[in-house]
C-alpha positions as CSV (number, residue, x, y, z in Angstrom):
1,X,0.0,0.0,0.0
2,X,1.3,3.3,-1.0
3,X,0.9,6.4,1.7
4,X,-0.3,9.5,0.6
5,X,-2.2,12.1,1.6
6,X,-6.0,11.8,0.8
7,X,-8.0,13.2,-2.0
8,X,-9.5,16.1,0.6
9,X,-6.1,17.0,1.6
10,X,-4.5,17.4,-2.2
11,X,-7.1,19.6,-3.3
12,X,-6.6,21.6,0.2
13,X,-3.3,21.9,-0.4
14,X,-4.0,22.9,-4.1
15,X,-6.4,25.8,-2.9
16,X,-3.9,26.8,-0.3
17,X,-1.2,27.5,-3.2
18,X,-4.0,29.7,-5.2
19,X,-5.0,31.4,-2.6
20,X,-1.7,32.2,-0.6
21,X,1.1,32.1,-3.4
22,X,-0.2,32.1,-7.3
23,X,-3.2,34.4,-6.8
24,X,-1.7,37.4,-4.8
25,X,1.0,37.7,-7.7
26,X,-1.5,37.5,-10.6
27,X,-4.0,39.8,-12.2
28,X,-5.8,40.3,-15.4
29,X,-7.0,37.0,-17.0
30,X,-4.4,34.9,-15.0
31,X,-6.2,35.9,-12.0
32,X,-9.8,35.2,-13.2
33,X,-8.5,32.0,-14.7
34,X,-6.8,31.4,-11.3
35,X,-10.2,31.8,-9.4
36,X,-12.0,29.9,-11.6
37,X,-9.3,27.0,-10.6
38,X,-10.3,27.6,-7.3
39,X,-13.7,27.1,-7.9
40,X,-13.4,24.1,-9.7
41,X,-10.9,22.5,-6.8
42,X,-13.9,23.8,-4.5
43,X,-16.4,22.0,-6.2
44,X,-15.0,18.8,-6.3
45,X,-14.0,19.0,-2.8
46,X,-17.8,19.0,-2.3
47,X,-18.2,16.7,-4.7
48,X,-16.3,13.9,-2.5
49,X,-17.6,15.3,0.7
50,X,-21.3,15.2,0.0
51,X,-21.9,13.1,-3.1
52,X,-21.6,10.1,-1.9
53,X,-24.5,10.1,0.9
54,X,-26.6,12.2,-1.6
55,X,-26.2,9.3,-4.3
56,X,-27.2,6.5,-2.0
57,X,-30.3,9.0,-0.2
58,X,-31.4,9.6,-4.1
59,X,-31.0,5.8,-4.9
60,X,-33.2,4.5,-2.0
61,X,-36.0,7.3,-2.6
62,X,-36.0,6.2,-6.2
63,X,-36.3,2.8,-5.4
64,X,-39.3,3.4,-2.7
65,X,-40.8,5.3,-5.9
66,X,-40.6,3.5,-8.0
67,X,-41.3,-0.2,-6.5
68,X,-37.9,-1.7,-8.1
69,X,-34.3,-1.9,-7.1
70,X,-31.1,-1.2,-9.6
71,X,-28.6,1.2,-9.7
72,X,-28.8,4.8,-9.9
73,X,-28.6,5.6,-13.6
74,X,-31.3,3.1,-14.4
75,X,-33.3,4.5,-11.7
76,X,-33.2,8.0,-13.2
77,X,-34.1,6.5,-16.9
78,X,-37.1,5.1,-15.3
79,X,-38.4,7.8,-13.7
80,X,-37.7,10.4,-16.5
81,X,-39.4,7.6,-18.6
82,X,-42.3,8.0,-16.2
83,X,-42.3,11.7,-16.1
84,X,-42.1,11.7,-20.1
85,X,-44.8,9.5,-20.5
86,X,-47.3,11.3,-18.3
87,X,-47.3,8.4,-15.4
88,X,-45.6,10.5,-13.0
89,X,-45.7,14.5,-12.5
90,X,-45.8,17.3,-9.9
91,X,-49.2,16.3,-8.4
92,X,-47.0,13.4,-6.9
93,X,-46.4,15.0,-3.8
94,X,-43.5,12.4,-3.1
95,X,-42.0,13.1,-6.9
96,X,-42.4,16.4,-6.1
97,X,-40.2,16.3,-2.5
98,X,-37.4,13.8,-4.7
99,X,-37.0,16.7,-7.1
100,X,-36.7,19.2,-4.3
101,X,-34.2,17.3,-2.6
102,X,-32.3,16.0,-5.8
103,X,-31.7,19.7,-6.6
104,X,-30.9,21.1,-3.5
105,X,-28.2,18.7,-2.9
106,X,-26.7,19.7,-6.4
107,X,-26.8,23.4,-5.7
108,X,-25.2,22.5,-2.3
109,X,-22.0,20.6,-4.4
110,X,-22.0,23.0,-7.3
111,X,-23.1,26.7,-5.8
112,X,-23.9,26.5,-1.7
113,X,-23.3,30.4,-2.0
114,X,-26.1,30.9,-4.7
115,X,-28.6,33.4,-3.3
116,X,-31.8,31.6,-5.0
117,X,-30.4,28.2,-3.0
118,X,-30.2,30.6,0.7
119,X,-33.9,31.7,-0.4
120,X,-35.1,28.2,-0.5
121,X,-33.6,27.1,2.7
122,X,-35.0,29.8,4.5
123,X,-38.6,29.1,2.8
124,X,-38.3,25.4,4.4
125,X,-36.8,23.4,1.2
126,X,-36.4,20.5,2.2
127,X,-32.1,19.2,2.0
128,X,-30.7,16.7,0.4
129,X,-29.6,14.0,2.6
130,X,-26.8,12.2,3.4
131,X,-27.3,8.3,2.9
132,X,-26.0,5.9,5.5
C-alpha cells in the first residue's frame, strides 16, 4: 500500500497554493482564470464530501418510488421515462419532494453560496440527505 495524503487533503493543499502564493502575484485573465481554478478544486471537494450520501439517499428514494431496485442511472431512466410519458408529474407529492431534494443537494455541491439556494432554505426546502 502506498501512503499519501488523501484526495480532501491534495485539493486543500491545491487551494492553499492559489490562494496564498499564485493568486496574490497575478492579475488580469491569469487571476480570473486562477479563481476559476479555485472554484473548480472547491467543487470537487464538495463533490467527495457530499456526493456520496446524496447518491445512495437519491438511490433508496427512487427505489421506494418507483417499486424496483437497480442502480442509480437506471433509476433516473425510469423515472424520467415515467415523467415523459405522463405516469408520474408534480401532483405526486412524493415526486415532487425527490425533485426538491435531488436539486438542492446539487446546488449545495455546485453553488452552496447561490442566493436563490439561501432563499429556498429559508422558505423550508427540504435538503438533500446524506445516505448511510
Amino acid at each position: 500500500m502506498q501512503d499519501r495524503p488523501s484526495a480532501e487533503k491534495l485539493l486543500a493543499a491545491a487551494r492553499a497554493f492559489l490562494n496564498e502564493t499564485a493568486m496574490p502575484q497575478l492579475s488580469g485573465q491569469a487571476a480570473f482564470h486562477a479563481r476559476v481554478a479555485g472554484n473548480v478544486l472547491d467543487i470537487l471537494a464538495r463533490e467527495l464530501a457530499l456526493a456520496p450520501g446524496f447518491n445512495k439517499a437519491e438511490q433508496a428514494r427512487l427505489e421506494s418510488l418507483l417499486g424496483e431496485d437497480g442502480d442509480l442511472a437506471t433509476l433516473n431512466r425510469k423515472l424520467c421515462e415515467k415523467i415523459a410519458t405522463g405516469e408520474m408529474d408534480l401532483s405526486n407529492d412524493v415526486l415532487k419532494n425527490h425533485l426538491i431534494r435531488v436539486t438542492m443537494g446539487k446546488i449545495a455541491i455546485d453553488q452552496p453560496r447561490y442566493q436563490g439556494y439561501k432563499t429556498a432554505q429559508a422558505n423550508g426546502w427540504p435538503e438533500e440527505e446524506l445516505g448511510d
